[in-house]
N, C-alpha and C positions, 0 to 999 in steps of 0.2 A: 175105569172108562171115563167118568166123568172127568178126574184129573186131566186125563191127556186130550176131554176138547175143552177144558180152559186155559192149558195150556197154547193149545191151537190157536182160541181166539186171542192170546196173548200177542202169538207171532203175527197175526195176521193185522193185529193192531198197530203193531214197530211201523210194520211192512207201508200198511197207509198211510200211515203220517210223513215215510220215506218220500211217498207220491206227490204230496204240494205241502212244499216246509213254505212258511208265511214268509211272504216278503216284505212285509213291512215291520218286522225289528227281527234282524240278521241276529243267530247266535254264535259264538265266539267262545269257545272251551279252550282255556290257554292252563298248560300244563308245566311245569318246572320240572326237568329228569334232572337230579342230583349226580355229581362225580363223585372225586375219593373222600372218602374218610369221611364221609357228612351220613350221621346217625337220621334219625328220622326229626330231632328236634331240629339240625344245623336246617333238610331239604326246608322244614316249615319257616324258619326265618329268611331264607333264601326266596321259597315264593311269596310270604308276603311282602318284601320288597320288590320281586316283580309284579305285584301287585301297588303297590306306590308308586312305583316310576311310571306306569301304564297308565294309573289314574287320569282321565279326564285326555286320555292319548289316543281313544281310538273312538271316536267321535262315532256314533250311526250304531254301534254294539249292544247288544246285550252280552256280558260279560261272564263267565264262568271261570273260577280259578281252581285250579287242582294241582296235585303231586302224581308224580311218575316214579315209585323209588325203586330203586337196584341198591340190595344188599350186600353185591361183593366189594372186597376194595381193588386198587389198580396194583398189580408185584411194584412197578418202578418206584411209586410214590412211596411203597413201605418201605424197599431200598433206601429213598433217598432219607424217610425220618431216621432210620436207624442213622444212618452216615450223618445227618444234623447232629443226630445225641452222642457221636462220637466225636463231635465237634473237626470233624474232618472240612480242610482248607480246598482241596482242591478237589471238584464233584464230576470233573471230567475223567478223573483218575478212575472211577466206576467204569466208564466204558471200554480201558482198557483190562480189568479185571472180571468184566461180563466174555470180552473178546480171548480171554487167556493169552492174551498180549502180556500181562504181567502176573505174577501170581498174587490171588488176594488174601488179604491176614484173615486170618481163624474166624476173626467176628462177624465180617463179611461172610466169608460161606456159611457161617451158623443161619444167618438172616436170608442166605441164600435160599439154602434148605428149606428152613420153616416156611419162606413162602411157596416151596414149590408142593411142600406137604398141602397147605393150605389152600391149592389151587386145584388138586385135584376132583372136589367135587363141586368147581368152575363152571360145568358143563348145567348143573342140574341148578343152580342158585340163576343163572342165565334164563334156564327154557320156564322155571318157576316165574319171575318179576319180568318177561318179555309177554308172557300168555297172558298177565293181569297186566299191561300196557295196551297192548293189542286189544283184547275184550272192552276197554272202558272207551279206548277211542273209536272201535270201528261203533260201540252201543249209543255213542254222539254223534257221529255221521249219521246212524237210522233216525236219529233224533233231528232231525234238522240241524244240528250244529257244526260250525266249522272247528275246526282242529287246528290250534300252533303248537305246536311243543320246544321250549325254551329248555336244550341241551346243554350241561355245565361236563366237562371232562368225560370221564367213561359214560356219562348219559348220553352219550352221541354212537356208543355201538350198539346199545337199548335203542336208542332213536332212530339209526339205519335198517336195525333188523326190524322195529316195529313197521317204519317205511312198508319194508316188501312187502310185508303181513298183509297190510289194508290196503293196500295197491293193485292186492293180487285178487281181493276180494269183488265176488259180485251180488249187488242188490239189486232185488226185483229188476234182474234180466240186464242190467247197467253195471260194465266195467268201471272199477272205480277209479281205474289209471285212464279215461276218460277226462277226468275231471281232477279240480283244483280244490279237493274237498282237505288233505292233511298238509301243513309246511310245515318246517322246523328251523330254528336259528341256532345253529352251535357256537358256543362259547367255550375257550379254550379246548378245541379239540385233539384228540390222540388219532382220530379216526383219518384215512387218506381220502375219503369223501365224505357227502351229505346226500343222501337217499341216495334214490337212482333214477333214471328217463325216465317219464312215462309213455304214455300214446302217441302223445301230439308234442312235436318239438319246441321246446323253448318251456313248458311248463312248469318243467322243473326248477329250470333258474328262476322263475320268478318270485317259484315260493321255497327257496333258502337262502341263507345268507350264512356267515360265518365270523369270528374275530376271535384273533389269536395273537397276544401281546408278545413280542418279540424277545421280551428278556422271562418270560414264562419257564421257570428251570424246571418243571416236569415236562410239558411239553417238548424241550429242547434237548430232556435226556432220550425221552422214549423216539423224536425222531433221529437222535445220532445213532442208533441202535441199529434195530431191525425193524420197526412198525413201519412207518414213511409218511408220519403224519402231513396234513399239508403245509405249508409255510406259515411263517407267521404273518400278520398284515398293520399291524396295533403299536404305536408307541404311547404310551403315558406319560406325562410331563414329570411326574417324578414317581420312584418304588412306592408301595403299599405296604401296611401292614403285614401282611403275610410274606416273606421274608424268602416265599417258591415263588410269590408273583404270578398266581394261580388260581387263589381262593375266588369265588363268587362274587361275594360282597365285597370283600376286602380289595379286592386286584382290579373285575370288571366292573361290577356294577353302582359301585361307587368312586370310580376313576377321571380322571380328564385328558384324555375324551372320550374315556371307553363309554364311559356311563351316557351319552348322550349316541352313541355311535348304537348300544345296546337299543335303545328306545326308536331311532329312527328305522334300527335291521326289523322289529317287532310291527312296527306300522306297517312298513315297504311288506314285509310277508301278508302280516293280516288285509291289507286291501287287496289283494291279487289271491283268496283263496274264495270261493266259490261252495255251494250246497248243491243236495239233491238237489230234482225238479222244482220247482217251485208252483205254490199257490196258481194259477191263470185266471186273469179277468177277463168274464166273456162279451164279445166285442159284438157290433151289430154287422157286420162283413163276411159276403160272400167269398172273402179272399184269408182272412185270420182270424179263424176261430176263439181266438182268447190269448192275451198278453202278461205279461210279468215283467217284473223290473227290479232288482237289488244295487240297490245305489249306495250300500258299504264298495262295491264291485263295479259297479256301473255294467250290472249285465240286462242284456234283455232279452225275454226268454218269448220264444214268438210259436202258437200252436196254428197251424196251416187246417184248414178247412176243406180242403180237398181230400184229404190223407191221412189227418191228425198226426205227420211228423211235427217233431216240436226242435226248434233250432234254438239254439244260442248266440244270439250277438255280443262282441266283447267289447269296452272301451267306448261304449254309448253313452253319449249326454243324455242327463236327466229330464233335458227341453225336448231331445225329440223323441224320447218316451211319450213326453204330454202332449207333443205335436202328435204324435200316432193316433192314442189314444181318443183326441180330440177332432183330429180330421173329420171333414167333410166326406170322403174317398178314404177309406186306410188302405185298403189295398193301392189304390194310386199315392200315396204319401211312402207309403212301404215300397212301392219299386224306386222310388223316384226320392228318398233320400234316406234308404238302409239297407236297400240289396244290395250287393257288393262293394256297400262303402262300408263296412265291417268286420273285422275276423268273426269266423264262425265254425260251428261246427255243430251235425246235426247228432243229438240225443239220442231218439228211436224215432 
């Protein structure tokens, strides 16, 4: 008995801290989901270089870095090493021995096989490394933290599905597809999207972004296939190391101009993602009970006095923050230059 009310007060501690995350240093849990063939050493060199490139790039942060990892590998990419190590010329030849347009030599369908063996328990290495994706990000949102997740290859079908997961989530009574609480940026995607809508239109664009190098030979096998990944959008002034023009490091994130295109998609996301409720400062006004402001975001978070609904303004200057705040009249400064000169949308 005692267990389960410590437990209680446990929950119910997440729960308040969910109710006014501090606004005055925004946090920032920025995650690396790994693609193919990257053991847990490759994901750890992977994010600490997006931890480098980010350095000193997202100005106003408190910074948290983490891993997202998926243990399966992608079928194509094993196809295509094998066909490397048979030092095979022409890699388009694959798609017609996928299609049974031509028939494929012995070594091909052995490689076939084994990956289809190996794919069978597909479903369960999936719902395994998505339910520990899910739990560590929705556990940062209760935390007051915002969520990016920085998607490399098959880490973007981990990424969409975790999407829905916490999207579909509600905290203390607040839908979370309200709000601009998770973004993601995929990097060399297989996937035909990134998340999905949420509530309120336009959300979603603001926090994904995407880049997919053109001569990417995994990406380029899995969409002549059947998946329908999205296009490419990326050139690089010359090939990389890696030899698919695919790898992380090697392809994107040390590339020109991937590697600067990567850093700018990672800001563009992080300044357009948003937290729970926020802290409120209580105001002396018969008209705004208590105000807020996140100026990684530029939001202002406004609690009304008649009501206690609490609204959100978006794309607000930090001066008439201080102008509010500061007023003579807040209610008269509050009709009279941010009621309806603002996107909003009311909380509860």
């Amino acid at each position: 008995m005692n267990r389960l009310i410590l437990i209680f007060c446990l929950c119910l501690s997440v729960l308040s801290q969910a109710d006014d995350c501090p606004s005055s240093t925004p946090m920032l849990s920025v995650y690396y989901g790994n693609g193919m063939f990257n053991d847990y050493r490759d994901a750890e060199e992977s994010g600490e270089l997006l931890q480098i490139l980010t350095y000193n790039q997202l100005n106003g942060y408190e910074i948290n870095y983490n891993l997202s990892i998926n243990n399966n590998e992608n079928p194509f990419d094993q196809l295509l090493e094998v066909a490397r190590q048979k030092l095979l010329q022409d890699y388009g030849v694959i798609l017609l021995w996928l299609a049974g347009i031509e028939i494929a030599p012995d070594w091909f369908q052995d490689a076939l096989s084994e990956v289809a063996i190996q794919y069978q328990a597909f479903s369960y290495v999936i719902d395994r490394d998505l339910q520990q994706h899910v739990k560590q990000y929705k556990e940062d949102i209760e935390a007051c933290q915002k969520v990016l997740l920085v998607a490399h290859s098959q880490g973007n079908f981990y990424g969409n599905e975790a999407w829905r997961w916490v999207y579909r989530s509600i905290i203390d009574k607040l839908p979370l597809n309200q709000l601009k609480v998770m973004g993601m940026v995929s990097v060399a995607t297989p996937a035909s999207h990134i998340g999905e809508p949420l509530a309120y239109d336009g959300d979603q664009q603001q926090i994904t972004r995407y880049m997919t190098l053109n001569n990417d030979l995994v990406i380029n096998t899995i969409r002549s296939a059947i998946l329908g990944p999205m296009p490419g959008n990326l050139n690089n002034n010359s090939d990389s190391d890696d030899w698919k023009n695919h790898s992380f490091i090697d392809a994107y994130a040390t590339g020109t101009p991937s590697e600067q295109i990567l850093i700018n998609h990672i800001q563009s996301v992080a300044y357009n993602l948003e937290s729970l409720p926020l802290e409120r400062e209580p105001l002396n006004s018969s008209a705004l009970a208590a105000v807020a402001y996140d100026r990684t975001a530029n939001i202002l978070e406004v609690e009304f006095a008649s009501d206690g609904s609490v609204y959100r303004y978006y794309e607000v200057p930090e001066s008439i923050y201080s102008n509010l705040v500061n007023a003579e009249s807040v209610g008269r400064y509050y009709n009279q230059a941010i009621r309806g000169q603002y996107p909003s949308r009311n909380l509860f």
